[in-house]
N, C-alpha and C positions, 0 to 999 in steps of 0.2 A: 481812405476817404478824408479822414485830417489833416494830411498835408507834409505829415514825416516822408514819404517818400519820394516829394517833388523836391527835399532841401538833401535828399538822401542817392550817392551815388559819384560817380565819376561826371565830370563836366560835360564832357561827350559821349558819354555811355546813356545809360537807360535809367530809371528809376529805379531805385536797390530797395527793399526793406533789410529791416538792422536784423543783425544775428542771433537776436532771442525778442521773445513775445514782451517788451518793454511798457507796451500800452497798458498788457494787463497785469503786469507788476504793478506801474505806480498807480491803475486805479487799485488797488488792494492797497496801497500803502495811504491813498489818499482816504480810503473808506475804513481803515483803522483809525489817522487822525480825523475822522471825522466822528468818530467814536466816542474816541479821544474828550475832542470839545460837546459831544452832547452828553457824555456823563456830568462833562464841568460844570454845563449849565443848568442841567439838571440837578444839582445840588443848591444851587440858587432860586429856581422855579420850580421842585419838585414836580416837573412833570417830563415825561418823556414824547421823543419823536423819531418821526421818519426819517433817513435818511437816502437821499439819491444819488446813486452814483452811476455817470452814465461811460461806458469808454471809450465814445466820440469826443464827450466833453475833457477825459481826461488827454486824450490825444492832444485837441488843439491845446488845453493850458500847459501844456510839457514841451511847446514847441519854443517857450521862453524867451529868449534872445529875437529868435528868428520873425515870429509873428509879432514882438513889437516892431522891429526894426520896420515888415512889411505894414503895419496899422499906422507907423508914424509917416512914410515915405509914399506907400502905396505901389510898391515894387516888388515885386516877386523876388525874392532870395535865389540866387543860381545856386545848383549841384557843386559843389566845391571837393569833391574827393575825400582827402584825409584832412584838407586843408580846413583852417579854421577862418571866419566871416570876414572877420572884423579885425582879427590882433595877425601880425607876419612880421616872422617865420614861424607858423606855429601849425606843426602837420608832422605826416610821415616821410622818413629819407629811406633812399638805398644808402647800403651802407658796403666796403669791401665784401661782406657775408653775409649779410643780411639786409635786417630796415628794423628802425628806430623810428623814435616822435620825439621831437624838439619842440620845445614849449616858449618862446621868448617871449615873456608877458609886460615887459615893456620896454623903455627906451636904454635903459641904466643896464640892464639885461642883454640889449640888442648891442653894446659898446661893448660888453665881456665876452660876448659870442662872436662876435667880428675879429678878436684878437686872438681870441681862444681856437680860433678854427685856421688861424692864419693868413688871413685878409685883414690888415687892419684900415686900408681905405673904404671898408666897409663904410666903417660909423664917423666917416668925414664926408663922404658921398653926399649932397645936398636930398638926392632923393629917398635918401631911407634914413636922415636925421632923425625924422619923427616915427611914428605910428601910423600915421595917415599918410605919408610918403611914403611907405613900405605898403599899404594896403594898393592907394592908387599903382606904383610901381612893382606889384605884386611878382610878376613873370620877368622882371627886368633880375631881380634879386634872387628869386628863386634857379632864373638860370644860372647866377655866381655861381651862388651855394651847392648847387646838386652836384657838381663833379667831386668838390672836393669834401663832400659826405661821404664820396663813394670810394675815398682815396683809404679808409683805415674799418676796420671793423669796428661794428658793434659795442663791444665790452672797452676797444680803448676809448670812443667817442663818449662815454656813458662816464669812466672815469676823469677826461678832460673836458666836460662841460659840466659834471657834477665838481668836478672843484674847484670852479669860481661862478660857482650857485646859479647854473642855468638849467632850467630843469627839462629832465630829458628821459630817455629808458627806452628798453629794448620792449618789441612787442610777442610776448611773450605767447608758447601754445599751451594748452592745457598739461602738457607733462613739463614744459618747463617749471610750471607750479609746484609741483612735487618737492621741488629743491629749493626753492624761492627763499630768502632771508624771511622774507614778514611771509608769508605761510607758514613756516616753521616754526616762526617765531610768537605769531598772534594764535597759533592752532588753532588754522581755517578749516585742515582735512580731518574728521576723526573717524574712525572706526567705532561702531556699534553693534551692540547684540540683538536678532531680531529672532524672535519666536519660533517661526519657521525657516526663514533663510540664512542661519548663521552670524558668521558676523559680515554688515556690510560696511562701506564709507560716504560717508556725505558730509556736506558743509557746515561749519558751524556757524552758529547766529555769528551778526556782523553787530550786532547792541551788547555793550557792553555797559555793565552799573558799580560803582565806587561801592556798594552796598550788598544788592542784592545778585543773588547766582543766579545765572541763566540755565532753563533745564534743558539743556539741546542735545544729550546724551542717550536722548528717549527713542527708541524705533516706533514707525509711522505702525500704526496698528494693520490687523489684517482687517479685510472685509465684515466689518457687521461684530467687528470685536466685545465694539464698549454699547453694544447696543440693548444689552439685557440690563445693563446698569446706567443709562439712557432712563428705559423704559422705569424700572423700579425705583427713580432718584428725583425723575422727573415728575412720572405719572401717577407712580405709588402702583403701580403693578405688581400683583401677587404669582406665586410661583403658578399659580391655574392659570392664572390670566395668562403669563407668558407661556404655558404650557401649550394652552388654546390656540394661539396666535401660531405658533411653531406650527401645531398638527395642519393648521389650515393654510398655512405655505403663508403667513401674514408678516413675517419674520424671518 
């Protein structure tokens, strides 16, 4: 209903939604900072408030780019696949073995990748000098490039455009992760102990503090764990009180 899925999909395909519930991520992440700032100001006006979050309203302000482009133009954004709006070549390629995403973010970039890939009438071509030549002649360029993406793998394309800084990278599945340099390296997977279920794995916080440790080592409680110490911390509920509650299924 907000609009991610009209800018979401293949050009002539059908409207996709994205691969994970996105909307109700960033409203949680918008209703933390929004926390955030009514502590802040509440140290200045000692008083407190409401806060509303709604995840219509978070949908449309996440669509960023897209819904200014259509408020300033008054044009609907088309379906663009992997492809990105505004900047090209910047999308997914087949690759000899796979597919990758090339990132050429702008013109300085778009001269190393033209040479880099082995066209170098690429970045003399009148019609992809610019950014905006490249956008307008979007299908003219993309048909160069697509065969000879598809002429090497994966891992060489990733080392010959990573070495004259055009950013790029293979798109990776969930077990590729496993191995991944910066998973290993940031220790995103970690193994936990949990009460009942042994040890399981899940992700680590993605915040990190010059200062203070992150407690992400914690297993998700069971059912109704912390709720006596809830009840007794919050309420001041006495061992009868919660005794009562128990016998009468209230608890």
């Amino acid at each position: 209903m907000g609009g991610l899925m009209s800018v979401t999909g293949d050009a002539d395909g059908e409207p996709t939604k994205v691969g994970v519930a996105v909307t109700d991520l960033f409203a949680g992440m918008y209703a933390a900072t929004a926390v955030l700032a009514a502590l802040n100001e509440r140290e200045r006006s000692h008083k407190g408030q409401h806060i509303d979050i709604a995840l219509f309203d978070v949908q449309v302000a996440t669509l960023a780019n897209q819904i200014m482009s259509y408020l300033v133009s008054g044009k609907q954004p088309t379906r663009l696949g992997n492809a990105h709006p505004s900047i090209v070549p910047y999308q997914a390629f087949h690759t000899a073995d796979d597919n990758m995403v090339v990132a050429v973010g702008n013109d300085a970039q778009f001269q190393r990748f033209a040479q880099a890939i082995g066209v170098p009438a690429l970045d003399v071509d009148v019609r992809f000098l610019r950014n905006e030549g490249r956008v307008v002649n979007r299908q003219a360029l993309i048909s160069i490039i697509e065969p000879v993406m598809r002429s090497r793998e994966t891992a060489t394309w990733v080392n010959v455009l990573g070495a004259v800084g055009v950013p790029c990278g293979p798109i990776n599945s969930f077990g590729d992760l496993e191995t991944n340099e910066n998973v290993v390296a940031r220790g995103l997977f970690k193994t936990i102990s949990h009460q009942h279920a042994g040890d399981i794995r899940g992700v680590a916080s993605p915040m990190r503090f010059s200062r203070s440790n992150v407690d992400d080592e914690v297993a998700p409680p069971s059912l109704g764990a912390d709720t006596e110490a809830v009840l007794r911390d919050k309420l001041g509920a006495s061992d009868a009180d919660i005794a009562l509650w128990r016998e009468s299924n209230l608890i």
